[in-house]
C-alpha positions as semicolon CSV with decimal commas, in nm:
position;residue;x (nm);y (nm);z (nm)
1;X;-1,687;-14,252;6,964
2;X;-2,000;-14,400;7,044
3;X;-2,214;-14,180;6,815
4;X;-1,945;-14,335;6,532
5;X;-2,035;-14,645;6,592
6;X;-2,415;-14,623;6,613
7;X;-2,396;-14,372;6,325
8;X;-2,287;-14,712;6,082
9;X;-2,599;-14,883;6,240
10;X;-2,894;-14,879;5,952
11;X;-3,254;-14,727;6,137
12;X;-3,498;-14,994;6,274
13;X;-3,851;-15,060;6,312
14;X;-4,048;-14,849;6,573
15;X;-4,019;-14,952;6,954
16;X;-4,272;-14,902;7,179
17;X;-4,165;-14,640;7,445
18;X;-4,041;-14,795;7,799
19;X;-4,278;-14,680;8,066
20;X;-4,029;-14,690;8,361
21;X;-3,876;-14,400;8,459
22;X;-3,620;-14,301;8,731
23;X;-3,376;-14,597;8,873
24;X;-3,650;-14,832;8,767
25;X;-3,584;-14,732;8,405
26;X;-3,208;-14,678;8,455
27;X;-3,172;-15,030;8,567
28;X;-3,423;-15,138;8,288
29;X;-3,202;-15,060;8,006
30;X;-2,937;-15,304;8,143
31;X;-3,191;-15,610;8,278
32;X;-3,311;-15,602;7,868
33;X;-2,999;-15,806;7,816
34;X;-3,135;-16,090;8,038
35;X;-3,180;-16,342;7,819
36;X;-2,964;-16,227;7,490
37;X;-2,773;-16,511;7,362
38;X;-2,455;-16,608;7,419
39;X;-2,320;-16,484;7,065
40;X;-2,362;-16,123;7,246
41;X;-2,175;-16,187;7,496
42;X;-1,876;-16,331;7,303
43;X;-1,907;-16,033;7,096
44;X;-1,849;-15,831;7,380
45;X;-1,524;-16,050;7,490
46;X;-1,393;-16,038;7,125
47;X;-1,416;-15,636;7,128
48;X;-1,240;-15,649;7,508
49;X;-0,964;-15,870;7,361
50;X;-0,901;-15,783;7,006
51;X;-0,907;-15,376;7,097
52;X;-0,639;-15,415;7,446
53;X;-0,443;-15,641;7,217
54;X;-0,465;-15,348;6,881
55;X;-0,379;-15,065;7,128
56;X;-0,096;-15,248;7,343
57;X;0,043;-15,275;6,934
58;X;-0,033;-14,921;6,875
59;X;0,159;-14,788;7,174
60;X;0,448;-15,024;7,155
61;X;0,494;-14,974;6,735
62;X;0,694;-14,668;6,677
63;X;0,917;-14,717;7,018
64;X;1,023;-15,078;6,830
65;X;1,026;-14,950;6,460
66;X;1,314;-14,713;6,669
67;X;1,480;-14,907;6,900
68;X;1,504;-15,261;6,802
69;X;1,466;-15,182;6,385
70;X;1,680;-14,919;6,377
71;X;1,445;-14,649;6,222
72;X;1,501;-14,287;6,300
73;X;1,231;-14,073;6,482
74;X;1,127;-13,903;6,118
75;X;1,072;-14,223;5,974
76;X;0,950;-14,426;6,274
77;X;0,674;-14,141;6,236
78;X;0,626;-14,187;5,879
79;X;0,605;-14,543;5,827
80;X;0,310;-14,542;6,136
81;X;0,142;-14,211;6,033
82;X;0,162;-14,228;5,699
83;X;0,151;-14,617;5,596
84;X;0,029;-14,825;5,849
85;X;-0,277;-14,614;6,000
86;X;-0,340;-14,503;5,663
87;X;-0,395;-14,860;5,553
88;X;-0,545;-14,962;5,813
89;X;-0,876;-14,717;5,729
90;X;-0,849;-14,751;5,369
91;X;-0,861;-15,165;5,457
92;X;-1,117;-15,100;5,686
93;X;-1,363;-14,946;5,416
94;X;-1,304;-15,267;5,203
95;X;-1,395;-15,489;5,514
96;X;-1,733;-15,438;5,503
97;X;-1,791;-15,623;5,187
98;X;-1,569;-15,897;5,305
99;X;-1,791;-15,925;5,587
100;X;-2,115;-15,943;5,372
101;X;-1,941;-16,215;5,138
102;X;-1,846;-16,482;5,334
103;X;-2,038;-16,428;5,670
104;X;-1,913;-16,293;6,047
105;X;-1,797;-16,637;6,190
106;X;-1,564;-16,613;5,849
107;X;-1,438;-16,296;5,870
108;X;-1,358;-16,348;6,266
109;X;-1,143;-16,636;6,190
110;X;-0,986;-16,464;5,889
111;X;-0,861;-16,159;6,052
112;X;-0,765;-16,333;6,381
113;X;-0,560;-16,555;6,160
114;X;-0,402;-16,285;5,956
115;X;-0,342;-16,102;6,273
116;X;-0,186;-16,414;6,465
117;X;0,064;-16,483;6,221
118;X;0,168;-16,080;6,117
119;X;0,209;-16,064;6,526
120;X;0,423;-16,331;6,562
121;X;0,647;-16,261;6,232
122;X;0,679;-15,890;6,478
123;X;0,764;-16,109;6,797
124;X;1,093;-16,277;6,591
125;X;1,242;-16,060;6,350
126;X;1,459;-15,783;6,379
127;X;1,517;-15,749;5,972
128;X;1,297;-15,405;5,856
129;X;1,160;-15,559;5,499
130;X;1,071;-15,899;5,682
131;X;0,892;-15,741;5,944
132;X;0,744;-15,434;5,725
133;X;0,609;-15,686;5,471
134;X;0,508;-16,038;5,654
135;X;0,433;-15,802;5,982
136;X;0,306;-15,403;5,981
137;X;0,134;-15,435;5,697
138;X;-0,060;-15,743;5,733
139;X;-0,161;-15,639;6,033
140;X;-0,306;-15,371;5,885
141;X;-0,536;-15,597;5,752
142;X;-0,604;-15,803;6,024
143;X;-0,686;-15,517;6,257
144;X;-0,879;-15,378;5,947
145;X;-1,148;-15,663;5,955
146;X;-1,200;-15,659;6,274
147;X;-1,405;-15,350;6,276
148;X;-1,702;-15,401;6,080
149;X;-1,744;-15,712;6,136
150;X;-1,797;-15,646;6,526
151;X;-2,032;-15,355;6,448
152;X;-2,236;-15,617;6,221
153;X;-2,210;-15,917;6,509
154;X;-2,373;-15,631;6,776
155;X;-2,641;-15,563;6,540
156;X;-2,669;-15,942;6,475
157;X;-2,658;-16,116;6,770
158;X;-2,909;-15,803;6,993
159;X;-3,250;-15,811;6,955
160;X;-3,411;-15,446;6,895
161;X;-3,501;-15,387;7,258
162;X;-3,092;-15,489;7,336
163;X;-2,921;-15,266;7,058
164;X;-2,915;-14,945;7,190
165;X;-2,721;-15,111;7,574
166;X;-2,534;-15,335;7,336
167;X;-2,395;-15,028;7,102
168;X;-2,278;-14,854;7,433
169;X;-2,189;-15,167;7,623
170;X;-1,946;-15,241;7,316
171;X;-1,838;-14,842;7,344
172;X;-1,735;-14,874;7,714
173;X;-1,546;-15,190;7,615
174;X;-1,349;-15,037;7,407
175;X;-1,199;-14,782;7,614
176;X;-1,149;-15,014;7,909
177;X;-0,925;-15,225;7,666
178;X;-0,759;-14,897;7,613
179;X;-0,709;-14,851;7,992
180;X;-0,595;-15,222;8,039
181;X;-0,334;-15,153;7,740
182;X;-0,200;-14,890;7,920
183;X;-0,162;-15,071;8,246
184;X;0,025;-15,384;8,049
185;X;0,248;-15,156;7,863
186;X;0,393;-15,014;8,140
187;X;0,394;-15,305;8,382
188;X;0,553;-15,546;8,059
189;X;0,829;-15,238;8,006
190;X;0,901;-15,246;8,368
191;X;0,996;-15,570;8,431
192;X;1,326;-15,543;8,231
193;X;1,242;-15,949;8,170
194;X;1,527;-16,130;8,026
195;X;1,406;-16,438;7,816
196;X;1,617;-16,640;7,589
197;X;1,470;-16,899;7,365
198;X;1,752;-17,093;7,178
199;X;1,970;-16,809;7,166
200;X;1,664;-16,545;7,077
201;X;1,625;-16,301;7,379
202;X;1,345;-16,057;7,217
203;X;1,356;-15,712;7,343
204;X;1,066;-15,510;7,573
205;X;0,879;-15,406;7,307
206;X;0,888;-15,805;7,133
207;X;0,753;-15,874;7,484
208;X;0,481;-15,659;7,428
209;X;0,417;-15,800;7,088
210;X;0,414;-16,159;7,263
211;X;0,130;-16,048;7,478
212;X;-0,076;-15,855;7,208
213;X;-0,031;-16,233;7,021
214;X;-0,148;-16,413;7,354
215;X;-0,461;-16,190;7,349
216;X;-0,478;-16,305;6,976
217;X;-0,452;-16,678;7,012
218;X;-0,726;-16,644;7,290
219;X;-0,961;-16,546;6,986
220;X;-0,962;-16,841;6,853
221;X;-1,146;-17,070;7,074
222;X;-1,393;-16,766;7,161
223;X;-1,467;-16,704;6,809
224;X;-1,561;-17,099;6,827
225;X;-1,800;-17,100;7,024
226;X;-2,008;-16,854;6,789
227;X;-2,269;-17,060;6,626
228;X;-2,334;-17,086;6,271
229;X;-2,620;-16,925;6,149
230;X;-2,709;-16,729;6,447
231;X;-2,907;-16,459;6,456
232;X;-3,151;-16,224;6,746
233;X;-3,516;-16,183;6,669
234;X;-3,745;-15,972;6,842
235;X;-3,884;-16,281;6,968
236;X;-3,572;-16,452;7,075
237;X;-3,298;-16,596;6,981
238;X;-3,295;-16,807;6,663
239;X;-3,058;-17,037;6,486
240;X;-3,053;-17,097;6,142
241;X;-2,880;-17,287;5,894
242;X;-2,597;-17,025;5,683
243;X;-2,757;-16,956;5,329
244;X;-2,389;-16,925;5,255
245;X;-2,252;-17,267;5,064
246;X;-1,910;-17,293;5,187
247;X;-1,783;-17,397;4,831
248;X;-1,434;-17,464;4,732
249;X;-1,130;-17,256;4,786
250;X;-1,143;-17,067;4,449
251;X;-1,492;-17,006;4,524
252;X;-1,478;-16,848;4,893
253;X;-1,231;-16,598;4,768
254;X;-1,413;-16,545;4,392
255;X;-1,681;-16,418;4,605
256;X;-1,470;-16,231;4,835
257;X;-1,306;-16,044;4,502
258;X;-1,655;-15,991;4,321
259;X;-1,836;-15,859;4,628
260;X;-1,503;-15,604;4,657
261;X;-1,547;-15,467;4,350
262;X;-1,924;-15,456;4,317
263;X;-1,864;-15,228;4,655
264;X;-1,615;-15,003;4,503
265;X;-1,836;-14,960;4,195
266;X;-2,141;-14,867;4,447
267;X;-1,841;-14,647;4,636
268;X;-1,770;-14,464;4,368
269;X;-2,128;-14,376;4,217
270;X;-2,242;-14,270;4,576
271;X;-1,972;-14,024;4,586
272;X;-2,027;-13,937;4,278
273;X;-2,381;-13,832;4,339
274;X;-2,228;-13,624;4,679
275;X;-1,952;-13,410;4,466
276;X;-2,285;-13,256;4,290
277;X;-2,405;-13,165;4,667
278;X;-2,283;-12,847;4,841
279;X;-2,333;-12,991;5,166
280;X;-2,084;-13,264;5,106
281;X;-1,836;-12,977;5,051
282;X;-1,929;-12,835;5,337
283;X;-1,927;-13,102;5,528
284;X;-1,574;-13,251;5,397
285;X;-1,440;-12,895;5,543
286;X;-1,582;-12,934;5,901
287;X;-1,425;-13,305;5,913
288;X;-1,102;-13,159;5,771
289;X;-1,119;-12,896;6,081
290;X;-1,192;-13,208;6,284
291;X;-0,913;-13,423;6,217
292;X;-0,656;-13,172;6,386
293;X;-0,831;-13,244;6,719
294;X;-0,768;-13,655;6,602
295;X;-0,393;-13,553;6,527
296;X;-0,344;-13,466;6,921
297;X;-0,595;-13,743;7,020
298;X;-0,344;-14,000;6,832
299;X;-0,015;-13,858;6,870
300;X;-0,082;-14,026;7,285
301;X;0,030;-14,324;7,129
302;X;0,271;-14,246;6,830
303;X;0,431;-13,945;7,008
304;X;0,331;-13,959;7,398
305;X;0,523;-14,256;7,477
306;X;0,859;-14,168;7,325
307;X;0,859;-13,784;7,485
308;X;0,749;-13,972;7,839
309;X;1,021;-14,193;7,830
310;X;1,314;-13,903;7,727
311;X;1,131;-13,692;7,978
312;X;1,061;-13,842;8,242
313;X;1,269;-14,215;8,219
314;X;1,267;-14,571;8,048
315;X;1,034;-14,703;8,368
316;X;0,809;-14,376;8,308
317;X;0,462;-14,531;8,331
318;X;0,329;-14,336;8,033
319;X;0,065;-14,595;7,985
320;X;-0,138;-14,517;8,289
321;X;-0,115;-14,163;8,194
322;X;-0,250;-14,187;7,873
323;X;-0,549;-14,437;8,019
324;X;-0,664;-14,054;8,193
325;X;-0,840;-13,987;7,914
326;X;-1,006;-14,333;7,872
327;X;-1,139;-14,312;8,258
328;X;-1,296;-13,944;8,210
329;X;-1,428;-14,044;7,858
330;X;-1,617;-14,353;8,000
331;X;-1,729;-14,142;8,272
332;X;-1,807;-13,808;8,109
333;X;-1,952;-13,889;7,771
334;X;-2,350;-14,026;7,923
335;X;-2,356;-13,740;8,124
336;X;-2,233;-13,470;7,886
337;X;-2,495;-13,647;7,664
338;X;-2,742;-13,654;7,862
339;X;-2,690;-13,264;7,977
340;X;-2,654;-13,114;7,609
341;X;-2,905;-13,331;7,394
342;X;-3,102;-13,050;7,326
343;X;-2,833;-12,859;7,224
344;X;-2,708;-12,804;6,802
345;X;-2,400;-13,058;6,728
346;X;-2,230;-12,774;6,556
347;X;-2,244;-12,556;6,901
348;X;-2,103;-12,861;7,096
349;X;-1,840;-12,941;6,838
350;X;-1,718;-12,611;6,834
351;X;-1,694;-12,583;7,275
352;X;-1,550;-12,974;7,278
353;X;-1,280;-12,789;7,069
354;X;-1,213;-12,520;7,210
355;X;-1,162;-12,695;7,561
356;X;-0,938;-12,977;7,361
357;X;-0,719;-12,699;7,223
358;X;-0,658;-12,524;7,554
359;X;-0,566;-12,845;7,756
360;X;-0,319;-12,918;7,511
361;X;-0,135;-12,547;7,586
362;X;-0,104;-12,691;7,939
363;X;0,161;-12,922;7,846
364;X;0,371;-12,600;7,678
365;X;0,375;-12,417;7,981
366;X;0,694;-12,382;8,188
367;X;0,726;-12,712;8,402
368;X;0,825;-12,490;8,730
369;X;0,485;-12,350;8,743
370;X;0,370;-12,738;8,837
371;X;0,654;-12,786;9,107
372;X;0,455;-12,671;9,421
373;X;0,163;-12,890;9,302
374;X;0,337;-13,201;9,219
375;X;0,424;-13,152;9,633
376;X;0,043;-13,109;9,724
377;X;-0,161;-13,377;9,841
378;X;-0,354;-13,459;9,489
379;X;0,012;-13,456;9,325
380;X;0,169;-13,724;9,569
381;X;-0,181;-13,887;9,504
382;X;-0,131;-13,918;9,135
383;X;0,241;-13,999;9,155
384;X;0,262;-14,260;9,437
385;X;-0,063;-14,339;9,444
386;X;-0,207;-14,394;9,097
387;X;0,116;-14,403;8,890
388;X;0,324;-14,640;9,136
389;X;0,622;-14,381;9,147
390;X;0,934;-14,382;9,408
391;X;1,101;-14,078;9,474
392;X;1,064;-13,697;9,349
393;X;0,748;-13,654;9,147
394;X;0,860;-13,452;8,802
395;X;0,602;-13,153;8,696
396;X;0,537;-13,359;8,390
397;X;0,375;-13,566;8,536
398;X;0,101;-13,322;8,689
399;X;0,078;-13,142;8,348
400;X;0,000;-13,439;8,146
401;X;-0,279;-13,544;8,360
402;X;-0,416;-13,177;8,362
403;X;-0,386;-13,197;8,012
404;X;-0,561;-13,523;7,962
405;X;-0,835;-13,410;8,194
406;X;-0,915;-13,111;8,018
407;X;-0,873;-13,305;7,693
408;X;-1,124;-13,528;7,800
409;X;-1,368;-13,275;7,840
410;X;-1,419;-13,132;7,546
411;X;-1,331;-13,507;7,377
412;X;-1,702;-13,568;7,552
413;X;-1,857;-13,271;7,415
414;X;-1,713;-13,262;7,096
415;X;-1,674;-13,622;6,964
416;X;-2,010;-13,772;6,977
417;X;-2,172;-13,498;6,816
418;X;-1,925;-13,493;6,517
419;X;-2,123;-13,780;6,386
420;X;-2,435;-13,661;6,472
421;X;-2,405;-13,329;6,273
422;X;-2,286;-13,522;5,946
423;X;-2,647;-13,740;5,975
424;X;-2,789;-13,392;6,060
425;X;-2,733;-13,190;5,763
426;X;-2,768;-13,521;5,487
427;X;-3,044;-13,516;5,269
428;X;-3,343;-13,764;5,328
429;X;-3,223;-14,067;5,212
430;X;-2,862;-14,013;5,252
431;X;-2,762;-14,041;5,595
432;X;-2,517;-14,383;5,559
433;X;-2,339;-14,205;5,299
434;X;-2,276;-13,881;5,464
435;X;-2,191;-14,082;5,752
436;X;-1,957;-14,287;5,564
437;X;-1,721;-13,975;5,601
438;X;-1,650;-14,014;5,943
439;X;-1,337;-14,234;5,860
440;X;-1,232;-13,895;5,709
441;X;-1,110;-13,713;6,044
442;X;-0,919;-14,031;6,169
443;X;-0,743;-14,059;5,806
444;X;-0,643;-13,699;5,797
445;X;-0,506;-13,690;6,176
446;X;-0,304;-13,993;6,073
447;X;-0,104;-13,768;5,836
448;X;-0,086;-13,527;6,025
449;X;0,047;-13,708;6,315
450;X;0,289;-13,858;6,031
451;X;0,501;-13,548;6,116
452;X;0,537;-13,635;6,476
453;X;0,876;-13,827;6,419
454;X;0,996;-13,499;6,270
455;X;0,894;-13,259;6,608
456;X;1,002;-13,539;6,855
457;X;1,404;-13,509;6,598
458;X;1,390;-13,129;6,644
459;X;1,274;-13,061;6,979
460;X;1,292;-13,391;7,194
461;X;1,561;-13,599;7,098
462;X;1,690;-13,900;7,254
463;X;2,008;-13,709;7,340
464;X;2,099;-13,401;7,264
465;X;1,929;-13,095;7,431
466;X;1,541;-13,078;7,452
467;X;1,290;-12,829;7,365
468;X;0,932;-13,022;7,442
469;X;0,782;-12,689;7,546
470;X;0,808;-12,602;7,188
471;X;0,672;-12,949;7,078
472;X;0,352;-12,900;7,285
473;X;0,323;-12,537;7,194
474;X;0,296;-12,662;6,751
475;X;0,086;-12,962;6,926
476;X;-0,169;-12,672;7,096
477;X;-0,147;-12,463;6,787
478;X;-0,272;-12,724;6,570
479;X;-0,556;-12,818;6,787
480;X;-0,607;-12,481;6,789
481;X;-0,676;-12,484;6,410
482;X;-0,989;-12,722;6,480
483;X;-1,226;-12,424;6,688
484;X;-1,077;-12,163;6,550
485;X;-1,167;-12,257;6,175
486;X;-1,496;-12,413;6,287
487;X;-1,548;-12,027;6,428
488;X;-1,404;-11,823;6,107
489;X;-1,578;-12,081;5,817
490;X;-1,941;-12,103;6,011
491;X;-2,118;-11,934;5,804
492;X;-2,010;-12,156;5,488
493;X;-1,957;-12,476;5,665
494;X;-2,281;-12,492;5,888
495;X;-2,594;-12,625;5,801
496;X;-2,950;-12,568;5,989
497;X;-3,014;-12,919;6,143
498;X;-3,337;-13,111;6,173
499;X;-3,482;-13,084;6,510
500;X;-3,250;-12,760;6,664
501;X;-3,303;-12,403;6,685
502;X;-3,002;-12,271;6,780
């Protein structure tokens, strides 16, 4: 994940090398923020804030699409998989421009906005169209401009010496506002809260919404305090007056429209130039192999959270569980870095796989093979100690964190060298537009993960008798398809890359 986002970062001008070495150079890289103005720092709060309140959403959507709109698992799975994720990267690509046309302080306000009001249209209504049109898919958008334009404020508001700290300070972020996600998810869902508001008593997963809007409406003043015009130099901070006249109202969005569709036009004759290219074939086919491993990584919150709570009971705190793999990526992914840089991407890509696939076979194994240690000490550790639980700790429980673990591991090998291999094999020249493609894996493990409603129907109902073995067991075998085709196609799909000899 980190590679992605420093992968969308354009190359800078030469540094000179930093002399320390050992802690003195360790602590080095994080006393070069001394100093960086406050814009940088608010960036890093917006990222904290916008991404806990975007993944308490993204846990909590298909359990409400279900249980308080009525949808059934198959189309609960659709309308996230195939609809709302979908747009949400094709939105994304189109937020760039945005960005560029009416400046970052703009586009903060814009999607906060467009967020606060889709999340609160979600906290009210219980009618499907209402809340499909004036709710999912608005926020779609709102969540959809709030990428970029965070990517551009790091770059913005860092000097050169800061960027490199900044990209992985923002990287870290982001995974702790997974972990606290998890943590308010379950504690929310747990409190069975009854609150009635002239007559309107919304429903756990409204609560949930409510707090993913609180995070929201918290923007506002941050965003705020983000000065016009601002801008890190290698010299220091600097403010300067915005080139950009704010206009009238039919101009602000005439630009927004025009700047669009210049992009699409540049879009579109970039990949033209790529089709012509056998590495872009190539390289489409290793981030189609790549996606499967993004269909299990996403399917913890479009598919997790239902099977936890059939499995394992309403108060299940799946959320904690899923956080795992947040805590060993945040961990794991410096050192695995750190340990393997000399190593090809393709090499890593292909271990990080394997080790992905085989943790998720963990979870299809028979849950009686778990039963002696979810009695062991580390077992009552995880269940009364780290997951809060009372009582008999179930198997499942023990298996989804082994699962996670191992998940984790070969996430850290395997992710941040995805998007290092793409700017690997592009020609000179062409290394934003090859790495443009990294949306690609996300987009395709959305579909796939589309079909999740239909596994959770056939093999974990909410009544009826369950079969999640078999679930985990297609879940494993698609993973499976990532190494295993990255194994059979290598001699079509890899290309030497600069700098490696293996």
């Amino acid at each position: 994940m980190a590679q992605a986002i420093k992968a969308t970062v354009a190359p800078e001008e030469t540094v000179p090398a930093v002399v320390a070495t050992g802690l003195g150079g360790f602590i080095a890289k994080f006393t070069v923020l001394k100093g960086a103005q406050r814009e940088l720092w608010l960036t890093f709060l917006i990222k904290f804030l916008i991404y806990t309140a975007y993944s308490v959403t993204n846990k909590t959507m298909v359990l409400w699409l279900s249980k308080d709109l009525g949808f059934s698992d198959q189309a609960a799975g659709a309308l996230v998989g195939w609809v709302w994720a979908p747009a949400m990267t094709i939105f994304t690509l189109l937020a760039g421009s945005i960005t560029d046309a009416i400046g970052l302080r703009r586009t903060f306000f814009l999607g906060v906005a467009i967020c606060t009001v889709a999340r609160s249209v979600m906290v009210v209504t219980t009618i499907p169209s209402l809340a499909f049109a004036c709710g999912v898919l608005p926020l779609a958008v709102g969540e959809a401009l709030g990428t970029p334009v965070l990517l551009a404020a790091t770059r913005r508001y860092s000097t050169t010496a800061q960027r490199s700290i900044s990209f992985s300070i923002i990287y870290m972020i982001m995974n702790v506002g997974y972990i606290a996600a998890g943590w308010i998810f379950d504690y929310v869902r747990q409190l069975h809260l009854r609150v009635s508001l002239f007559g309107f008593e919304p429903s756990s997963y409204q609560q949930l919404f409510a707090v993913s809007l609180a995070f929201e409406i918290v923007l506002f003043p941050v965003i705020y305090f983000i000065r016009r015009g601002a801008e890190a130099r290698n010299g220091g901070p600097v403010i300067e007056k915005s080139s950009r006249d704010p206009g009238t109202a039919s101009g602000f969005w005439k630009r927004i429209v025009e700047t669009v569709r210049q992009s699409a036009i540049a879009t579109a004759r970039i990949f033209g130039r790529l089709i012509g290219q056998s590495g872009f074939y190539r390289l489409l086919v290793f981030f189609l192999l790549i996606g499967f491993l993004k269909a299990i990584f996403l399917q913890m919150d479009y598919v997790f959270p239902k099977f936890g709570i059939r499995e394992l009971g309403v108060n299940a705190p799946v959320g904690k569980l899923a956080a795992i793999n947040a805590i060993i990526i945040i961990l794991l992914v410096p050192v695995v870095g750190a340990l393997t840089q000399k190593s090809a991407a393709y090499r890593m890509v292909v271990i990080g796989a394997a080790i992905c696939a085989a943790g998720v076979f963990i979870m299809a194994l028979p849950t009686q093979w778990f039963q002696s240690a979810a009695n062991s000490l580390p077992g009552r550790w995880l269940g009364y100690g780290y997951l809060g639980l009372h009582g008999s700790i179930h198997p499942y429980y023990i298996m989804a964190a082994l699962y996670l673990f191992v998940f984790s591991i070969g996430e850290a090998f395997y992710s941040p060298r995805v998007y290092e291999y793409a700017a690997a094999i592009a020609p000179p020249g062409q290394e934003a537009s090859y790495g443009s493609l990294a949306y690609l894996p996300f987009l395709v493990g959305k579909l796939l993960v589309g079909t999740g409603g239909w596994l959770l129907a056939a093999f974990c109902p909410e009544h009826g008798p369950r079969h999640p073995a078999t679930m985990w067991l297609i879940f494993a075998l698609a993973a499976s398809v990532a190494p295993v085709g990255l194994v059979a196609l290598r001699r079509y799909i890899r290309v030497p890359e600069a700098g490696r000899q293996d």
